[in-house]
N, C-alpha and C positions, 0 to 999 in steps of 0.2 A: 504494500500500500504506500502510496507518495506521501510524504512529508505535505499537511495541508499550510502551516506556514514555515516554510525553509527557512527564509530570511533571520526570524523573529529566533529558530532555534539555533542558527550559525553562532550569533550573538550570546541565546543565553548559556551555549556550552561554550563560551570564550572564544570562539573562533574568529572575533572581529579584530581590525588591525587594530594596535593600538595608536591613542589620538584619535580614534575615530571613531563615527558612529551611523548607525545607520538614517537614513531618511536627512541627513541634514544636522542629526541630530550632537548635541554633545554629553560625553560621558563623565562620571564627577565619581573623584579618589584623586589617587597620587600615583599616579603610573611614574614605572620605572623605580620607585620604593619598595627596598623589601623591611621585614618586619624587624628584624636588626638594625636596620637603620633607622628607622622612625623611633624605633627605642634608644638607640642610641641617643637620638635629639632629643629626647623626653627628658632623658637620665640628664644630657648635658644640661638641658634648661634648668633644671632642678636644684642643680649642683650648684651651677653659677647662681642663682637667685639666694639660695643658704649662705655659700659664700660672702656674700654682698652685705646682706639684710641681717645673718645671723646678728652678728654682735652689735649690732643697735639693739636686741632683744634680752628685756631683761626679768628675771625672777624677783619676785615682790613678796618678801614677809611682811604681815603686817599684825600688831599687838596693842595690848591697852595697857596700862597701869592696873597692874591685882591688887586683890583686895588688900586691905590693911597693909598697904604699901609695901605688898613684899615684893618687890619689883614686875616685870615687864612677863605679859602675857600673851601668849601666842592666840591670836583670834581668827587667821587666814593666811592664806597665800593665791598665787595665783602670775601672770604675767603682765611681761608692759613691752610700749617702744619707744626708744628714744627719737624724740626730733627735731633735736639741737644738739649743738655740739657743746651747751651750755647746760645741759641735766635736765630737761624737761622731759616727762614722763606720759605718755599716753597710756589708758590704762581703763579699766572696768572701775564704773560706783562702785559699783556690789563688794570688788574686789578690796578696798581702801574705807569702808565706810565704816566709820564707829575708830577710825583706828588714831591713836595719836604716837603710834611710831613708825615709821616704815622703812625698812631696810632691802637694798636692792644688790641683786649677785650680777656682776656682768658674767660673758661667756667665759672670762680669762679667769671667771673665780674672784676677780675684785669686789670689792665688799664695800657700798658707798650707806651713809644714811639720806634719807630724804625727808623732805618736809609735801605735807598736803597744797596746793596751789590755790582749786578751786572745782568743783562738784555739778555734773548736773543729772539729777537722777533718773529724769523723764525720758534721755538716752542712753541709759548706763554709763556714761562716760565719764572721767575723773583724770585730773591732771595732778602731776607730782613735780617736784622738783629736786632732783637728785646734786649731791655736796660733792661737783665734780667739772672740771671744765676740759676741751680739747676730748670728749666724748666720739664714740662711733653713732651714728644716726640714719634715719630713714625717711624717705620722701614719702610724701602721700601724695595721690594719682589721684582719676579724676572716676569716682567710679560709675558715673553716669556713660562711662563710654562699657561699663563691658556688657558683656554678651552671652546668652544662655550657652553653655558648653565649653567657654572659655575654663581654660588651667590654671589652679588657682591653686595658689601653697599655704596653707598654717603654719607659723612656727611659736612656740612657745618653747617657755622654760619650765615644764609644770614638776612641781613640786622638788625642785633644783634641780632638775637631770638637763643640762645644755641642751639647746636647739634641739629640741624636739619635733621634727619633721614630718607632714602630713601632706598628700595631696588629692587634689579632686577638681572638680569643676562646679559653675555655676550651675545651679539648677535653676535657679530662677530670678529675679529681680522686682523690687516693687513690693516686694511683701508688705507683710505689716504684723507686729506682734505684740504683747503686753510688758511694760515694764514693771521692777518692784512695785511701784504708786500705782497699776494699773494704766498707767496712761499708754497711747500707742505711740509704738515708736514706725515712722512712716519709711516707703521705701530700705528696707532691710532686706540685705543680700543674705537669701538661701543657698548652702554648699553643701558638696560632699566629703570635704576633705575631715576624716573622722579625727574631735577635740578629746584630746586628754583629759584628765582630771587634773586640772592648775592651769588650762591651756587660757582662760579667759582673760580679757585684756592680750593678747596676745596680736599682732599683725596677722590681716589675711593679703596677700601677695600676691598680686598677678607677674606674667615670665620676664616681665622687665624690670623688676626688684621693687615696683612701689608700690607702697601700702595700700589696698581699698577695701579694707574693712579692718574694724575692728569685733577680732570673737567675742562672741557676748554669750551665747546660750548653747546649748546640746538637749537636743530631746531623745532624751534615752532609751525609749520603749518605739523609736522612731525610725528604726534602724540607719543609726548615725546621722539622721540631719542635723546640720550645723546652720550657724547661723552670725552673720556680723552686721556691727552697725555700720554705713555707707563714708568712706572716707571724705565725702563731702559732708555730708553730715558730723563729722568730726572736726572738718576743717573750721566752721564754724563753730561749735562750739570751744573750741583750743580757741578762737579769734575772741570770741565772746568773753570770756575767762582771763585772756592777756590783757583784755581791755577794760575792761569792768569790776573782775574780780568774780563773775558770777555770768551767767547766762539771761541776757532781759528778754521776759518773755509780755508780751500785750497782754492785760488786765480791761475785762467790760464790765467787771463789781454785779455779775448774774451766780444763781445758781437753776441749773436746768437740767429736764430730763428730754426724752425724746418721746415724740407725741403722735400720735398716727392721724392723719387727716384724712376726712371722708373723701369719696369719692366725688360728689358735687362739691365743697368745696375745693376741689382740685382743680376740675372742669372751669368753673366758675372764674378762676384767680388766675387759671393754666399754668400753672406751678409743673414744673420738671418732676417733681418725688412728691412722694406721699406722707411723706412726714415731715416733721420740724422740730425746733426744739423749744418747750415751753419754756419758760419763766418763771419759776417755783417760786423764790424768794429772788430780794435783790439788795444790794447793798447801798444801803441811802444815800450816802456820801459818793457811790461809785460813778464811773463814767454811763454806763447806760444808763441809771438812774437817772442822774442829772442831764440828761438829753431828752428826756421825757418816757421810756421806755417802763412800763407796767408790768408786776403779776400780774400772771397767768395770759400775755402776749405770748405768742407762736412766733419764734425765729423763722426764716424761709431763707434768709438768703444775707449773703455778707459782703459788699466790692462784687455786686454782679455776679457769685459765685450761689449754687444751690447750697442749704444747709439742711438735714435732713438729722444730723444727728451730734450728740456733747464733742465726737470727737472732731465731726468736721468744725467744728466754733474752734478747738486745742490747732488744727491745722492749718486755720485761716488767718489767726490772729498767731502764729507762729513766723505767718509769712509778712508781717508787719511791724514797722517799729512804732516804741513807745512813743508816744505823742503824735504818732500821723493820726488824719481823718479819716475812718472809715464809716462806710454806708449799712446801716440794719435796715433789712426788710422784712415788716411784721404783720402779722396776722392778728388782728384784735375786735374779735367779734365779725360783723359782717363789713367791717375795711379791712382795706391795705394800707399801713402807712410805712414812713420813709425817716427812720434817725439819722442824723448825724453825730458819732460818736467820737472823741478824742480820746483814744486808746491809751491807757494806764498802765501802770507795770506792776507785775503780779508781784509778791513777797519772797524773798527767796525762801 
């Protein structure tokens, strides 16, 4: 019996030239690679980026004062990166919190003490300053540029064992997940590359040695996904912290929940989403207060953006500084009206 399509079987038993493809078509891989050499390139890349990055990479005890002063107690550990050549310590809250000692191991075994900088908990993130200058350090990259499948390394020093090596790839981008306070933390790069126990704070590393994430979490029953906060997301906040001492985040003096809207008034308003977020209480003295804004008003929208729920209000006023004007758009009975709010700064 004849072969009813020849063509289509030439190709699928490999028979086609290579480069080339049928109908016009073109073929995707790496021709001319074999599996040794792509590993090889693997290996190199790997190597090289440890190389590079390791010893910016450092191990973080961290202790309080014991009780009836009998000196210094172990509360934690975990990693960090340096990204100065002046001691400055990127690094997990969680990992430095509560702690009023912290002492950091470089790769070489150097034994530096540090002091806390300044904290922001809504992104895990915590800055140190380590008793040290003419430091090895590490660049942070841009991580809005990577890519689902991109190669991506962990290094930590978890629980003192030197550069601790991991790799894997992106799995995703744009996440979003819960910090200690519950609040979300936006855009959070999902990996594979499986974290230690100590790995936290630690650099996540794309093949050109720069930082773009900072590890922060492991779900353990999750089979090893990892998880970092976005080195943009860091760069800010290190900028926040250098500059202020603290991270300023916009304050509307509200406290709200999220409220589901009927379907006529949806129709009616032509609102994007079905919910909003109410007005429970509000703070007298606050900025939405003082703009005119009520209990039991229905948030819808903030700067032209939909709001539908506490976190998009945490995300919109994230994107804003203290004292610009921003626009509420509210829901109060059978109007629509229009604040203008002068954005306030939350407490640290």
């Amino acid at each position: 019996m004849a072969d009813v399509h020849p063509e289509a079987l030439r190709w699928i038993q490999g028979q086609g030239e290579e480069g080339s493809s049928p109908s016009g078509g073109s073929g995707v891989g790496l021709p001319g690679k074999t599996d040794t050499e792509l590993l090889d390139a693997y290996s190199r890349a790997v190597t090289t980026v440890v190389e590079a990055v390791g010893p910016a990479v450092v191990s973080i005890t961290v202790g309080s004062a014991a009780p009836a002063g009998n000196g210094v107690e172990r509360i934690g550990a975990g990693s960090g990166v340096l990204l100065t050549p002046d001691g400055y310590v990127l690094t997990n809250h969680h990992v430095v919190r509560d702690a009023n000692r912290v002492q950091l191991t470089l790769t070489d075994g150097t034994s530096l003490g540090a002091v806390p900088v300044g904290s922001d908990p809504p992104n895990d993130l915590a800055l140190v300053r380590a008793n040290g200058s003419g430091l090895p350090y590490a660049a942070l990259g841009d991580s809005a540029m990577l890519k689902v499948g991109q190669l991506v390394i962990a290094i930590g020093n978890p629980l003192g064992f030197q550069s601790s090596v991991s790799t894997g790839v992106v799995s995703a981008t744009g996440r979003a997940m819960r910090s200690l306070d519950r609040r979300l933390i936006e855009n959070v790069v999902q990996h594979t590359a499986p974290l230690n126990p100590g790995n936290s704070g630690g650099p996540l590393v794309d093949s050109r040695g720069r930082v773009v994430g900072i590890n922060t979490a492991i779900i353990a029953v999750a089979q090893g996904i990892g998880f970092a906060v976005p080195s943009n997301t860091a760069r800010h906040v290190v900028s926040q912290i250098l500059a202020f001492g603290k991270v300023r985040r916009g304050y509307l003096g509200i406290t709200g929940r999220q409220r589901q809207l009927s379907r006529r008034r949806v129709r009616y308003f032509e609102l994007p989403r079905e919910s909003g977020v109410e007005v429970v209480a509000l703070d007298p003295g606050g900025p939405a207060g003082e703009s005119g804004v009520l209990a039991g008003d229905i948030v819808v929208g903030m700067n032209g953006h939909p709001v539908e729920s506490v976190d998009d209000l945490h995300r919109l006023l994230s994107e804003v500084a203290v004292r610009d004007l921003a626009r509420l758009d509210v829901l109060r009975g059978t109007e629509r009206k229009n604040f203008e709010v002068v954005i306030g700064e939350a407490a640290a």
